[in-house]
NUNUKOL-99122 format. One record per residue (C-alpha): residue number from 1; x, y, z. Coordinates in pm, 1 decimal. Layout:
+-----+----------+----------+----------+
:   i :       xx :       yy :       zz :
+-----+----------+----------+----------+
: NUM :        X :        Y :        Z :
...
+-----+----------+----------+----------+
//
This chain:
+-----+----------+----------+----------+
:   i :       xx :       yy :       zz :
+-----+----------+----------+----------+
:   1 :      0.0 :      0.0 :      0.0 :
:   2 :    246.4 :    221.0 :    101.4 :
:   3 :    478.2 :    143.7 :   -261.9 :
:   4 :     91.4 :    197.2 :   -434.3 :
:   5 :    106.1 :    539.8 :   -264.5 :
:   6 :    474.5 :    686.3 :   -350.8 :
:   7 :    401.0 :    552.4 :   -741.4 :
:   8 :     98.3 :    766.3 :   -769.5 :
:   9 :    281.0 :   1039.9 :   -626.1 :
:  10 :    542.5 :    992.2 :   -887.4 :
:  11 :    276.7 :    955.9 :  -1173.0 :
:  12 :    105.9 :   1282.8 :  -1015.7 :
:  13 :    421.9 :   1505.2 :  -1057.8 :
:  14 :    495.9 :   1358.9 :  -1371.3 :
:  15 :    203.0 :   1489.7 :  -1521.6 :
:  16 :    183.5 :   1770.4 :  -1344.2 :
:  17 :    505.4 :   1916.8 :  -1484.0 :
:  18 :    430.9 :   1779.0 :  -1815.2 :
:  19 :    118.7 :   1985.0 :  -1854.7 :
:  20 :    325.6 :   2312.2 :  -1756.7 :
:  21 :    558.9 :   2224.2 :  -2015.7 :
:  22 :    253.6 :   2175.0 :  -2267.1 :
:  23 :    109.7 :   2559.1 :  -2144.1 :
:  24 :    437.8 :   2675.4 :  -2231.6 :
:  25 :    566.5 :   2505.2 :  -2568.4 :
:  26 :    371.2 :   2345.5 :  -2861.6 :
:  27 :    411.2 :   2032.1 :  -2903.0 :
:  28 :    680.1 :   1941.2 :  -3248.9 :
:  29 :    419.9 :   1898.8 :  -3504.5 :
:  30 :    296.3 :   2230.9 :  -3435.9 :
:  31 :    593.1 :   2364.7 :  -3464.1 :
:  32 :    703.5 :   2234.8 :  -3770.5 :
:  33 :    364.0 :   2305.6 :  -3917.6 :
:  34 :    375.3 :   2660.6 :  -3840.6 :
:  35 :    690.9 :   2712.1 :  -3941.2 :
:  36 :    634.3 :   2526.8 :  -4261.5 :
:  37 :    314.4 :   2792.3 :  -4307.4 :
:  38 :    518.8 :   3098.1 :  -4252.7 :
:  39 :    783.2 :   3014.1 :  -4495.8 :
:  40 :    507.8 :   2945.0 :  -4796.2 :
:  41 :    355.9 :   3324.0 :  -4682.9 :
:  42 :    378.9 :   3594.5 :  -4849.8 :
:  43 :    171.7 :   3870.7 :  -4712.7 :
:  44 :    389.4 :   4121.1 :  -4514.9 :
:  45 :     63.9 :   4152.5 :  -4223.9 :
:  46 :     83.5 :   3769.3 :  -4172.0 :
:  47 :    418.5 :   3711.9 :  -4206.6 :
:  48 :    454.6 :   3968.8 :  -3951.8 :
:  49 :    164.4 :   3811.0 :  -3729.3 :
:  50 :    383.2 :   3468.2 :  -3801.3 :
:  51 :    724.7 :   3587.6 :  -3673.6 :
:  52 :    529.7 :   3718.9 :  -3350.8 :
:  53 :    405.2 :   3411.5 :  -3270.1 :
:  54 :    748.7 :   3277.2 :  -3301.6 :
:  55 :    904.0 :   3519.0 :  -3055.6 :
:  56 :    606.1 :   3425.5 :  -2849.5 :
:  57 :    681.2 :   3132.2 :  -2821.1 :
:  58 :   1073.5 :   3197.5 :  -2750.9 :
:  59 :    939.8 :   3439.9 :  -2467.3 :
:  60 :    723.7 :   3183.2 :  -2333.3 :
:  61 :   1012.1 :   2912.9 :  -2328.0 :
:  62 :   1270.1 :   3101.2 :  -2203.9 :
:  63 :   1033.5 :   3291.0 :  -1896.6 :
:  64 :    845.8 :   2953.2 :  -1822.1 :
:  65 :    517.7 :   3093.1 :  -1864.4 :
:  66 :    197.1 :   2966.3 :  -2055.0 :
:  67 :    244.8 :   3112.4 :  -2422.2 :
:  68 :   -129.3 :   3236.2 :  -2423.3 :
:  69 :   -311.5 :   3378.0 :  -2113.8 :
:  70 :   -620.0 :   3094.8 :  -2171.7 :
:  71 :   -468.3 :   2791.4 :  -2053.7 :
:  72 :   -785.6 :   2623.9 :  -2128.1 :
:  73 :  -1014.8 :   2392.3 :  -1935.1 :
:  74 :   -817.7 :   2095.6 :  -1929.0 :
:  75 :   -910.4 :   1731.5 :  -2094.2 :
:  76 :   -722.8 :   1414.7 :  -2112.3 :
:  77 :   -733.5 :   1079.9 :  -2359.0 :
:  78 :   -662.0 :    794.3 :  -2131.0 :
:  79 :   -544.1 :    472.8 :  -2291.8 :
:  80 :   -449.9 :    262.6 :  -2012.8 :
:  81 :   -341.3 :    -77.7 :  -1974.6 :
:  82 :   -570.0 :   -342.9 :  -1813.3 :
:  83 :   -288.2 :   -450.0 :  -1635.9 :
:  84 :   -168.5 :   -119.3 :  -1582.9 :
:  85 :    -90.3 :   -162.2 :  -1159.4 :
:  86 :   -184.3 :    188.0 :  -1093.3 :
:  87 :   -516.3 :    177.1 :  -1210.1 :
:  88 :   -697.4 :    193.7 :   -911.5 :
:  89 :   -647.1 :    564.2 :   -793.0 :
:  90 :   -549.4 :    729.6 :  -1160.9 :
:  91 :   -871.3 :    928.5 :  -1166.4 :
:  92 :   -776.5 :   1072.2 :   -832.0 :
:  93 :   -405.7 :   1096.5 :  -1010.5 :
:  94 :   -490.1 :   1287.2 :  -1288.2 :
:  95 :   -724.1 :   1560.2 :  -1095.8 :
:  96 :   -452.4 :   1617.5 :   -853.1 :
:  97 :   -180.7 :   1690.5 :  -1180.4 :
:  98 :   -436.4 :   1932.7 :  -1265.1 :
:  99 :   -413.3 :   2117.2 :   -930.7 :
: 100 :    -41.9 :   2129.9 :   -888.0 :
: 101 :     10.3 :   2183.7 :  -1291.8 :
: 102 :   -239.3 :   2530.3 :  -1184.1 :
: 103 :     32.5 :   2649.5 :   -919.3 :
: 104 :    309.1 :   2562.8 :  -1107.3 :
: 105 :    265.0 :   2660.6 :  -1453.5 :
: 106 :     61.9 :   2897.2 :  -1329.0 :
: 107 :   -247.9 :   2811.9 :  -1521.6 :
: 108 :   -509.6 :   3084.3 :  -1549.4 :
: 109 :   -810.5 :   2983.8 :  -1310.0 :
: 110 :  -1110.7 :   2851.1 :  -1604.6 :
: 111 :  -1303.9 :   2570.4 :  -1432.2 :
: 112 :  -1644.5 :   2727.5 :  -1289.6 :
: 113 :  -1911.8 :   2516.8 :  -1141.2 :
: 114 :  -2224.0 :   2516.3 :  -1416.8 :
: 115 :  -2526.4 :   2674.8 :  -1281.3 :
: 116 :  -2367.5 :   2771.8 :   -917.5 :
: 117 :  -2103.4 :   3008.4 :  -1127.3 :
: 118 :  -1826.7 :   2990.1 :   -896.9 :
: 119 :  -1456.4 :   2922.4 :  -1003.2 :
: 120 :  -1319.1 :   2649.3 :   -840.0 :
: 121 :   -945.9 :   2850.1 :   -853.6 :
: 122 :   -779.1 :   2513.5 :   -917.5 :
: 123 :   -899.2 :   2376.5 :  -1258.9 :
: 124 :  -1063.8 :   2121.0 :  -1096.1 :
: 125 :  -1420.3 :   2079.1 :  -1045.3 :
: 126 :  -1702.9 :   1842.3 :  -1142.5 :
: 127 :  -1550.4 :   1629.5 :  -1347.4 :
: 128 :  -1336.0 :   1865.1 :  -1473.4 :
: 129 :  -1060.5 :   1773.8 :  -1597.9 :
: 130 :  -1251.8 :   1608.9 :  -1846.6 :
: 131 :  -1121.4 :   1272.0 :  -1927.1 :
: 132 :  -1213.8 :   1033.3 :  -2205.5 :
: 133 :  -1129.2 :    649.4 :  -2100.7 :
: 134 :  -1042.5 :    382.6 :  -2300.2 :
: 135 :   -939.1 :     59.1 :  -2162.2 :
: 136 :   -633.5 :   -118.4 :  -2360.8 :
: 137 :   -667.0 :   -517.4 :  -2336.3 :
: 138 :   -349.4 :   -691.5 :  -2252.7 :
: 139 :   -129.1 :   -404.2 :  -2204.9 :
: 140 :     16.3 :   -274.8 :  -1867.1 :
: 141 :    119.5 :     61.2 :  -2019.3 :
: 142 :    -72.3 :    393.3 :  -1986.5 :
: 143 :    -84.4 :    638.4 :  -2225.2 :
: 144 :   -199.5 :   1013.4 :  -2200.9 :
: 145 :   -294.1 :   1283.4 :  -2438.3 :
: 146 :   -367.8 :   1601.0 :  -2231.4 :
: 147 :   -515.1 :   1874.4 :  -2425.1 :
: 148 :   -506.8 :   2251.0 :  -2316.3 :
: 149 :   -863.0 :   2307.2 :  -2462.6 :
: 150 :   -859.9 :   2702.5 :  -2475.3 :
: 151 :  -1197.9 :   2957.9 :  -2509.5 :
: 152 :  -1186.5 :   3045.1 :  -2833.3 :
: 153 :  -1080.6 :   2752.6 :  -3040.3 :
: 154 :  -1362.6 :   2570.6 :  -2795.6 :
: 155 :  -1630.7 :   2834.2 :  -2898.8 :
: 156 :  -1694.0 :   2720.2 :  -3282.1 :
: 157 :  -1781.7 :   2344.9 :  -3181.8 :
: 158 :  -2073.0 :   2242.1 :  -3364.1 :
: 159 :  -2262.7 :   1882.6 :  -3466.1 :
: 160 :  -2542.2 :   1812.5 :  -3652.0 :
: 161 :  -2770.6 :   1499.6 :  -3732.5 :
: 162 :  -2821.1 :   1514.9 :  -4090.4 :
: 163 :  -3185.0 :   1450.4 :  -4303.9 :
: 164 :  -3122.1 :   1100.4 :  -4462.3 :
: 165 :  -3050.4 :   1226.4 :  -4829.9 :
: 166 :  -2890.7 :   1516.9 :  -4738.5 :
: 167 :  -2537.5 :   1285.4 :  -4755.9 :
: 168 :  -2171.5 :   1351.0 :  -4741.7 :
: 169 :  -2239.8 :   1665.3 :  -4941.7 :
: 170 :  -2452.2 :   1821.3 :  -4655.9 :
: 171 :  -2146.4 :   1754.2 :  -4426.0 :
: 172 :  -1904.6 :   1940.7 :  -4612.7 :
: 173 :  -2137.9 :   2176.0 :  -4656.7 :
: 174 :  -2168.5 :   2201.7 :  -4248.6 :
: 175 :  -1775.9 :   2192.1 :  -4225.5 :
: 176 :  -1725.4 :   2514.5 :  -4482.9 :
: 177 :  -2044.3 :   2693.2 :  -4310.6 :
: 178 :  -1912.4 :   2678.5 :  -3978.4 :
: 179 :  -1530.8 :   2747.0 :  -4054.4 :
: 180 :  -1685.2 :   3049.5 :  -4236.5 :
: 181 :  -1888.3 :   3146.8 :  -3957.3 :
: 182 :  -1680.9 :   3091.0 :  -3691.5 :
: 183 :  -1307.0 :   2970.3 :  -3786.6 :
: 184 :  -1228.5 :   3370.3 :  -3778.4 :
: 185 :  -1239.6 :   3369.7 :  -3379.9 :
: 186 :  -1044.2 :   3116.4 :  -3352.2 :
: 187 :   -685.7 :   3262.3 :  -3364.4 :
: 188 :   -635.4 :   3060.2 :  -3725.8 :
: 189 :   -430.7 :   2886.3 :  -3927.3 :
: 190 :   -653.4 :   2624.6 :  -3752.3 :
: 191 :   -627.9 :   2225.4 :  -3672.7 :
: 192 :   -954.1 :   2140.3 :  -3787.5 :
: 193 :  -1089.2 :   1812.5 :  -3628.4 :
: 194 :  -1429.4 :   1653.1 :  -3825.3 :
: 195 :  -1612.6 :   1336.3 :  -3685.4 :
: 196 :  -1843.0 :   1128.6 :  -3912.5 :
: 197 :  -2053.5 :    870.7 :  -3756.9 :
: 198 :  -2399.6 :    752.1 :  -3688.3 :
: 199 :  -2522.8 :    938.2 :  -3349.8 :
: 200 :  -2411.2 :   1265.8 :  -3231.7 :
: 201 :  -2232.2 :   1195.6 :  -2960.3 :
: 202 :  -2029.7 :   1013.2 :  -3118.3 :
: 203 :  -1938.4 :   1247.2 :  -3421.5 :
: 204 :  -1859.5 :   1495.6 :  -3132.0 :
: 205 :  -1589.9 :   1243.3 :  -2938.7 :
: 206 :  -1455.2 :   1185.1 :  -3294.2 :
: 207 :  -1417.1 :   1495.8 :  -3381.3 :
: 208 :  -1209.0 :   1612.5 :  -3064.3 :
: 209 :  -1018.9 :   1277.7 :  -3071.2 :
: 210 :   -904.4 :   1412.1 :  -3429.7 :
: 211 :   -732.3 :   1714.0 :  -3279.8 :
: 212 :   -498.0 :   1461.9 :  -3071.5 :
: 213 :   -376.3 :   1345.9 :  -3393.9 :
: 214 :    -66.3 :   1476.0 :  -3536.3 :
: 215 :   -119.8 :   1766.2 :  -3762.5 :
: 216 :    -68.8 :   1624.3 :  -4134.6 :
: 217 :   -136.1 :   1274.0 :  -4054.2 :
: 218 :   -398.2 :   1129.6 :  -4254.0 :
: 219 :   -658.4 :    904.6 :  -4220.2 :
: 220 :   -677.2 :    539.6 :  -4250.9 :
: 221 :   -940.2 :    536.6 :  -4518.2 :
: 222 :   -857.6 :    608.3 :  -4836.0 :
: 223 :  -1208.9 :    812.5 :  -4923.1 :
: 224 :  -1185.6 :   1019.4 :  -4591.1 :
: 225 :   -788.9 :   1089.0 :  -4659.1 :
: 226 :   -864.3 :   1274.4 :  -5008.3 :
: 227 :  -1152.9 :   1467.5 :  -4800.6 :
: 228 :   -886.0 :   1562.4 :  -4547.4 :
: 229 :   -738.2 :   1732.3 :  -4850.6 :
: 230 :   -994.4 :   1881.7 :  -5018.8 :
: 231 :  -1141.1 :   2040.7 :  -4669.9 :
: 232 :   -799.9 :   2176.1 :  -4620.7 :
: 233 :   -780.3 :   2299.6 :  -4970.2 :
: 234 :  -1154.2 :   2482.0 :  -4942.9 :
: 235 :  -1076.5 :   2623.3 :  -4568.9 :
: 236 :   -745.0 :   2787.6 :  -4727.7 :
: 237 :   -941.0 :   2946.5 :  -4984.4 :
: 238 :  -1134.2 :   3162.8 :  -4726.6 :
: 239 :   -817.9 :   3331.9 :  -4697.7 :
: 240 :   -828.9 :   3393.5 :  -4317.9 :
: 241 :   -472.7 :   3382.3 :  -4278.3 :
: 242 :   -279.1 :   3419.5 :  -3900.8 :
: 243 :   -502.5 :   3563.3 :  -3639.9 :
: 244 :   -771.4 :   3617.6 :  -3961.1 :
: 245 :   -602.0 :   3899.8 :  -4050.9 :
: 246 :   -552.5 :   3786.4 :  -4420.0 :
: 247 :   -320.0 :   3534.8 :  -4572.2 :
: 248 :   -274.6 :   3263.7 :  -4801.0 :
: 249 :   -353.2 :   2960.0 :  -4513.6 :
: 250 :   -632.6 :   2916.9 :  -4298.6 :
: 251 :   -527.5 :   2562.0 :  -4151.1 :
: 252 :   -267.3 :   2391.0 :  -4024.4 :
: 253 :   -433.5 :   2068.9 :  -4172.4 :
: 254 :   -772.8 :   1862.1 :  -4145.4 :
: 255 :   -823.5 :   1541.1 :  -3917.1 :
: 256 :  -1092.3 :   1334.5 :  -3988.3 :
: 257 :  -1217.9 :   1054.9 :  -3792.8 :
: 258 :  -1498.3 :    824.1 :  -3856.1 :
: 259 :  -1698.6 :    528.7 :  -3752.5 :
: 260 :  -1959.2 :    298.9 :  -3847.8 :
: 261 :  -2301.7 :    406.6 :  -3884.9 :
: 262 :  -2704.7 :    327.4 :  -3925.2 :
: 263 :  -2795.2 :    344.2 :  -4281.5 :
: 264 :  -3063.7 :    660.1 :  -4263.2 :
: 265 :  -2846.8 :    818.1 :  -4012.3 :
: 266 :  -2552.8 :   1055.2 :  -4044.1 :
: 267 :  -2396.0 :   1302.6 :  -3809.1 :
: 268 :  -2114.4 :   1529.6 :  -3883.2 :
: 269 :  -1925.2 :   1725.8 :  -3575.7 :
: 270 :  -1638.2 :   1967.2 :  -3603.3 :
: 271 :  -1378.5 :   2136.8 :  -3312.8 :
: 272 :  -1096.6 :   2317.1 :  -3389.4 :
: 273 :   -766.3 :   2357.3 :  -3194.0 :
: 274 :   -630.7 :   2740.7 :  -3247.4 :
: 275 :   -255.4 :   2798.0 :  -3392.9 :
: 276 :   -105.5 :   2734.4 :  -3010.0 :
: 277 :   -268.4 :   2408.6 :  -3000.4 :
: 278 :   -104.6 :   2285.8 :  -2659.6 :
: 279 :   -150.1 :   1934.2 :  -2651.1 :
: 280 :     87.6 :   1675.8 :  -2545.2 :
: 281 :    124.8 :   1292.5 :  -2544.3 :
: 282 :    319.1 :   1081.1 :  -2250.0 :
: 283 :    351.3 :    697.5 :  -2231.9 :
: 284 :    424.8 :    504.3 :  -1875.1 :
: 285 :    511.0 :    194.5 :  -1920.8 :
: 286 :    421.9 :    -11.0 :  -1577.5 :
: 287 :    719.9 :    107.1 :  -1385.6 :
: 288 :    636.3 :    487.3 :  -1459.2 :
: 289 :    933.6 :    473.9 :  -1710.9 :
: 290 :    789.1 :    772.1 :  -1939.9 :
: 291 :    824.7 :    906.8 :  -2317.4 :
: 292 :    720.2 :   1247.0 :  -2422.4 :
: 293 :    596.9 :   1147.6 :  -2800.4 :
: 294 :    459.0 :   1450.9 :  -2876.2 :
: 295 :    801.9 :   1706.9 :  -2693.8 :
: 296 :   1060.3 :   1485.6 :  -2792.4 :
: 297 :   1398.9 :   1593.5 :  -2593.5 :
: 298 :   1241.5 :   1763.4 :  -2315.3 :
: 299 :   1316.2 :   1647.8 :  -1994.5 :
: 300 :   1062.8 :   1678.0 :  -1630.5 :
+-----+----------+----------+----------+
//
């Protein structure tokens, strides 16, 4: 019992100072993406806009303080290990990371109790962070994505069940409407994250489990991997550029996720993770061994 304890301590720093690291720097993907964006601009506003975010990010490393004053309302992607021994007590894990990332980091105070309006002051609430399980048969590993999920690329999350007839069309259609709507307030060039699947709920989950995928990675089906790029392709010709101030990209890329679905039903979901998209991915393996995938070289 007393070995259980000091191990969930461990795993409780450990993520702790690995979501302070994740307020502070993007994760490498990012990085490279955005770099790759600002050397194919050519619009002196956004190129300027560009090479700010780049000192802003230098700042932010250099100062150890969050790169962008919304530090989000946290959520987490647990793949854990059946046989993972720390199992019992990783809920209560995780929540306390969250508390001691929110002194550390600092994190800006955004978890408030729906309909009694009060903010907790730790990020921590009812269950907040939010964290999506999924249960990995065999294994005795535990994996983490923890996602910094910030105001305003939150804001322009939107689903919709779809008419049968209306189709795939009607879904693209939905994608383009609300990028056009909304993708502006975002703080573009945008990770775009679509879900496709039968109910709603669904759709939704895929579509944020898309932004934990690396930016550029494509889909596993062939059909959904040419609509990646032609959604990319369309959002880019809306010309939103950095910050929507104007430029030749909108996106960083599109991630599209799917499942199965009932044959008269179709729903189509969308969330978007803005240019500092501060996500991170750690792996434990059952001695709390860990790997940053996702900030390779960094060290806790």
């Amino acid at each position: 019992m007393q070995q259980q304890t000091a191990e969930l301590e461990k795993l409780t720093d450990t993520v702790a100072k690995f979501t302070a690291v994740i307020s502070r720097r993007l994760p490498d993907d990012v990085t490279a993406r955005i770099t790759t964006l600002a050397s194919e601009e050519r619009q002196p506003m956004a190129l300027m806009i560009y090479d700010t975010m780049r000192k802003n990010q230098e700042l932010a490393e250099e100062l150890k303080r969050p790169s962008c004053q919304d530090t989000g309302l946290i959520q987490m992607f647990v793949r854990v290990g059946s046989a993972f021994p720390l199992i019992d007590g990783l809920s209560a894990a995780l929540k306390e990371a969250v508390e001691r990332a929110t002194n550390e980091a600092p994190l800006r105070h955004n978890s408030v109790e729906t309909f009694d309006e009060y903010n907790t002051g730790t990020n921590t609430g009812t269950d907040s962070p939010w964290l999506y399980w999924q249960v990995v048969e065999g294994s005795d590993s535990l994996e983490l994505d923890v996602y910094l999920a910030g105001g305003g690329c939150t804001l322009p999350g939107q689903g919709r069940t779809l008419m049968p007839g209306e189709g795939y069309e009607r879904a693209v259609k939905f994608v383009l409407d609300v990028m056009t709507s909304y993708g502006l307030n975002a703080c573009p060039p945008l990770l775009v994250g679509v879900g496709i699947g039968s109910s709603i709920d669904a759709a939704g989950f895929m579509s944020k489990l898309a932004l934990m995928r690396p930016v550029h990675s494509k889909s596993a089906n062939p059909i959904a991997a040419q609509l990646e790029v032609d959604l990319e392709d369309a959002i880019n010709s809306i010309g939103l550029g950095p910050q929507g101030l104007g430029g030749t990209k909108s996106v960083m890329g599109v991630n599209i996720e799917n499942s199965a679905r009932h044959p008269s039903v179709l729903s189509v979901a969308v969330n978007t993770g803005c240019w500092s998209h501060r996500r991170g991915t750690v792996h434990f393996d059952r001695d709390l061994n860990y790997e940053l995938i996702t900030h390779k070289g960094v060290e806790l």
